[in-house]
N, C-alpha and C positions, 0 to 999 in steps of 0.2 A: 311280086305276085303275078300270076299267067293272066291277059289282058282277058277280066269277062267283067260283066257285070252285077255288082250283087250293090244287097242294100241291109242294112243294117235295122234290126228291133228288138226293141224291148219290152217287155210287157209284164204283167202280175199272172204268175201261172205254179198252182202247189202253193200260194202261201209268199210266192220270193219273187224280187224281179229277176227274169230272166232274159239275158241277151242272147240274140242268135244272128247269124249272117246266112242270107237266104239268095238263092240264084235258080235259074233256070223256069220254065215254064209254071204258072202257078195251078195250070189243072195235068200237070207231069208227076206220075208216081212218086209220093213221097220217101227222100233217102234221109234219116237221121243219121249226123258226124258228130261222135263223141268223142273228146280227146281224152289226152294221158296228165300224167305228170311230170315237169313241170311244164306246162302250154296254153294253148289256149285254140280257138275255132283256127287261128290260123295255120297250126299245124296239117290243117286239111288243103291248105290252099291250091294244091295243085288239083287235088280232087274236084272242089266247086266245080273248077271250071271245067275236068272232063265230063261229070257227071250231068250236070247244066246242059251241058252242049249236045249232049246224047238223049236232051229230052226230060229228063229227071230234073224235080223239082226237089234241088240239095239243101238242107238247111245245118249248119255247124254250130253246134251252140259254146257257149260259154259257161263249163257246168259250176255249179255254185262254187263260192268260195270265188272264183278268178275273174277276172277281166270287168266286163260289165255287168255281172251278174251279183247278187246278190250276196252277202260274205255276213251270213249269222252268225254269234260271238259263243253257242255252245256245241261242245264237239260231238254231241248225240245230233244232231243237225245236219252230219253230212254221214250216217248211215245210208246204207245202200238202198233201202227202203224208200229213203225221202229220194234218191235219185232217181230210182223208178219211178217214184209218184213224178216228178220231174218231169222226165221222157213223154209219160202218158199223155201228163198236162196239157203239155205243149202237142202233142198230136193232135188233141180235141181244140186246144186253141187256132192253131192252121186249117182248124174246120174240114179235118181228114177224120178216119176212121180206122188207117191200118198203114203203115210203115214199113221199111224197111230199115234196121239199125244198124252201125256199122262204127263198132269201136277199137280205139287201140289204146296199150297201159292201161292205164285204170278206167280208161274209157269199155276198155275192152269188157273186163267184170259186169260193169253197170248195163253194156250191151246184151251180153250171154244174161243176167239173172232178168234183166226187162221180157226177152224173149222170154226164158222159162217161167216166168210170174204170171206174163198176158200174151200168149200167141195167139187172143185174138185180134190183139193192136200191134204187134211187133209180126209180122209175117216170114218174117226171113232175117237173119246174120250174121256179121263179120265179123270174128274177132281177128285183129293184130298183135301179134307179139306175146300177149298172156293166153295159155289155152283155158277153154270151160274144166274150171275145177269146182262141183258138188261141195257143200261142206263136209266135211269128215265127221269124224269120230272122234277128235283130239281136238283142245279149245288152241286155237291159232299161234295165239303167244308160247303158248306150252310149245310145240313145232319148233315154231323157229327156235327157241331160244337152246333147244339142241342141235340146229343145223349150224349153230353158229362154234357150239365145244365151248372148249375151257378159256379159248385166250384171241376168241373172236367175237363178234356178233354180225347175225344178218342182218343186212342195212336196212329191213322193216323192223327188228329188234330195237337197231341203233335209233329207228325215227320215231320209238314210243314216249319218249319221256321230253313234254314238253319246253324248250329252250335248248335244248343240245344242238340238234341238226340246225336248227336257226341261226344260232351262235356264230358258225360256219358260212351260212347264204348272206346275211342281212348285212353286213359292210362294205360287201363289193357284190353285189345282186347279179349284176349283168356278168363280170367275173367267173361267179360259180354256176350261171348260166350254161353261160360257153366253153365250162368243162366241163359238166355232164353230159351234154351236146354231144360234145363231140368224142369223150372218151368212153363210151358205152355204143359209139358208131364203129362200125365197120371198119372206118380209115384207122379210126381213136384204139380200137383193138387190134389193129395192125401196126400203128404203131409204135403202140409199148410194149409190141411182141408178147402179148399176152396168150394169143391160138386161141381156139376156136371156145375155150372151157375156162376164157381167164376174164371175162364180163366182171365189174364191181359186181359181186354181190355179198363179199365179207369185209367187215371192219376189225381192226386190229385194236384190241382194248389201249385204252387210253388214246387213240388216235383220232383221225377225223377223217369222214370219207374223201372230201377233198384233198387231203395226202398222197391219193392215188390218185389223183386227175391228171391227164395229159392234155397239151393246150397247142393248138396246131402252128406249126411255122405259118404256111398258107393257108385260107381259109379253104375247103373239099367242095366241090362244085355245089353238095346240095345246099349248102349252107353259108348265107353269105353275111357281110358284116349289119349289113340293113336287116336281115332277118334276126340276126341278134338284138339289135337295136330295139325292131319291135318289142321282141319277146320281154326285154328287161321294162320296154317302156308298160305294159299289162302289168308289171310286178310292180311298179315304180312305187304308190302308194300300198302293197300290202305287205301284212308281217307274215304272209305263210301260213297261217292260222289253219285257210279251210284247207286246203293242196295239205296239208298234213292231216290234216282233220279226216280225212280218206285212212290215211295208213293207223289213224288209232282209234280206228271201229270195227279192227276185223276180228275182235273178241264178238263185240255187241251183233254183228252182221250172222257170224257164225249163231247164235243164238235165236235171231229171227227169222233165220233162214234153216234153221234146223229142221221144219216137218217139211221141204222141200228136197230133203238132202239124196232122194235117191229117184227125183222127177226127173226123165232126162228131157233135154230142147228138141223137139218132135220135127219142128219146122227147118225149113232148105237153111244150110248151114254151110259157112267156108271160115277157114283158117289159115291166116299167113303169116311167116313168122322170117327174119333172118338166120342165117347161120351161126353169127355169132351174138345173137341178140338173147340174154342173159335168161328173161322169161321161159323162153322157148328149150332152154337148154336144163335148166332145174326141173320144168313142167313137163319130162318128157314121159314120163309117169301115167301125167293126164292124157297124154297124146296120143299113149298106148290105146287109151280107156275109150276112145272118141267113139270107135264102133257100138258100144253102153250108151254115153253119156247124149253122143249127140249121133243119133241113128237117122237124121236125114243130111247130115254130112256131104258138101257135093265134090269137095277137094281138100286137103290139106297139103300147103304149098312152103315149101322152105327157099328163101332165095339166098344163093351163094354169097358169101362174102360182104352178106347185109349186116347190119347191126340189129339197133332195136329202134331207131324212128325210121321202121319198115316204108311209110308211106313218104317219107320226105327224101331218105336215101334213094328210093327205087320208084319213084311215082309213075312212071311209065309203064312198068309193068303191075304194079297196085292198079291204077288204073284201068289195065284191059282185066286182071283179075276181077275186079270188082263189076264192070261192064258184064265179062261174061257170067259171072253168078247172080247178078240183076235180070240177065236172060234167061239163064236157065230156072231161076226161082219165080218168074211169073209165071211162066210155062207150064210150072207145077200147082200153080193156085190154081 
């Protein structure tokens, strides 16, 4: 991790303990870092420290279910609902007022609907890798489970039914770690010669997604064996419960997010995404739509030959991205 300083809390906020990892000045605009799946605050780590150093007071949390954070045992618990309340929570706990949010993967969702729920606490956001998609008109499962046809399923299909996809992680944790890692990366899509539209995103009935995992000879500069390490040591005690508990609520979310479904996100707005990062390439639908959905839009950025952990592959340039839409969004308050 990039040498800065942070410090570690946890506290009761919404209901749950919440952990967060905090840097940079403590009267410096607040940046909220929400990660994806499967992760934790540390996925941000290159960020703390640009964001920190430029002044900004960065805090990465640990969204429920993982790491230090609280892991409730019912799966109505990790509705997108409670992780808004979450977000909010913790803003009035740091004894702030207004944020700035800044998600990727499933960080991203809970980023985009916090914005659109409260833009008087969320003032501005980033999503990574997933674009803002409104709920539909179609209940979610129904969706996918024709995106997937007769003799596949989409790997949110495949992660519905509790014990399956676990079957899979829970023997060798760190293992199927560090093939999603890296085969949904850039390098990992290069090289199983998949091109730019070959991202896991279907499963082959009777198969396991880890079938198609590719595992690297060398480890890729962004990702090294200590960073593996960490990541499985965060998993070390859990069954996965809540990190799935995300993917089987998107019936129940669609439901509670129904009379919002045509509110677009008003406030200064960026999106980044890689080239070959799976989200970006199924969502481009929504992407079309951004000019509607997210009408204070101030970039939408694709980087070459990225995968989909956009910030850890490309932190350098996430980083000035992120700097300059921190610029230009208070400019506009």
């Amino acid at each position: 991790m990039p040498d800065t300083a942070v410090t570690h809390h946890t506290e009761n906020v919404n209901g749950i303990d919440l952990h967060w990892v905090e840097s940079g000045p403590p009267d410096g605009p607040l940046v909220l870092l929400v990660h994806g799946f499967p992760e934790s605050w540390y996925s941000w780590r290159h960020q703390i420290a640009a964001l920190a150093h430029a002044g900004y007071r960065t805090v990465a949390i640990d969204v429920r279910g993982y790491g230090g954070s609280s892991k409730p045992d019912a799966i109505e618990d990790y509705r997108m609902l409670r992780h808004v309340g979450d977000n909010v929570g913790l803003v009035h706990a740091l004894g702030a007022e207004t944020a700035t949010i800044v998600g990727h993967d499933w960080g991203a969702p809970i980023a985009w609907t916090s914005a659109q729920l409260r833009p008087d606490v969320f003032t501005a956001v980033a999503g990574l890798s997933v674009p803002f998609s409104p709920s539909g008109r179609r209940r979610p499962t129904e969706a996918m489970a024709q995106a997937g046809g007769d003799d596949e399923d989409f790997y949110i299909s495949y992660f519905q039914t509790p014990g399956v996809v676990e079957a899979e992680i829970l023997p060798d944790v760190r293992r199927w770690l560090l093939g999603i890692y890296y085969s949904i990366s850039g390098d990992g899509v290069l090289a199983a010669g998949r091109g730019p539209r070959g991202a896991l995103g279907l499963v082959p009935r009777g198969h396991r997604l880890s079938d198609q995992f590719v595992y690297p000879v060398g480890m890729p500069e962004w990702l090294t064996e200590a960073d593996v390490d960490f990541y499985a040591g965060e998993f070390a005690d859990s069954d996965f419960f809540g990190p799935l508990a995300r993917y089987r609520n998107i019936d129940r979310d669609w439901e509670d997010l129904a009379a919002f479904s045509d509110v677009p996100i008003t406030v200064p707005s960026l999106f980044v995404a890689g080239e070959y990062d799976g989200p970006a390439i199924t969502g481009r639908r929504q992407i079309e739509r951004f000019d509607t959905t997210l009408p204070g839009l101030t970039r939408s950025v694709v980087l070459p030959r990225c995968g989909h952990w956009v910030q850890q592959e490309r932190p350098e340039e996430t980083n000035q991205l992120l700097l300059e839409f921190l610029t230009s969004a208070s400019r506009r308050s």
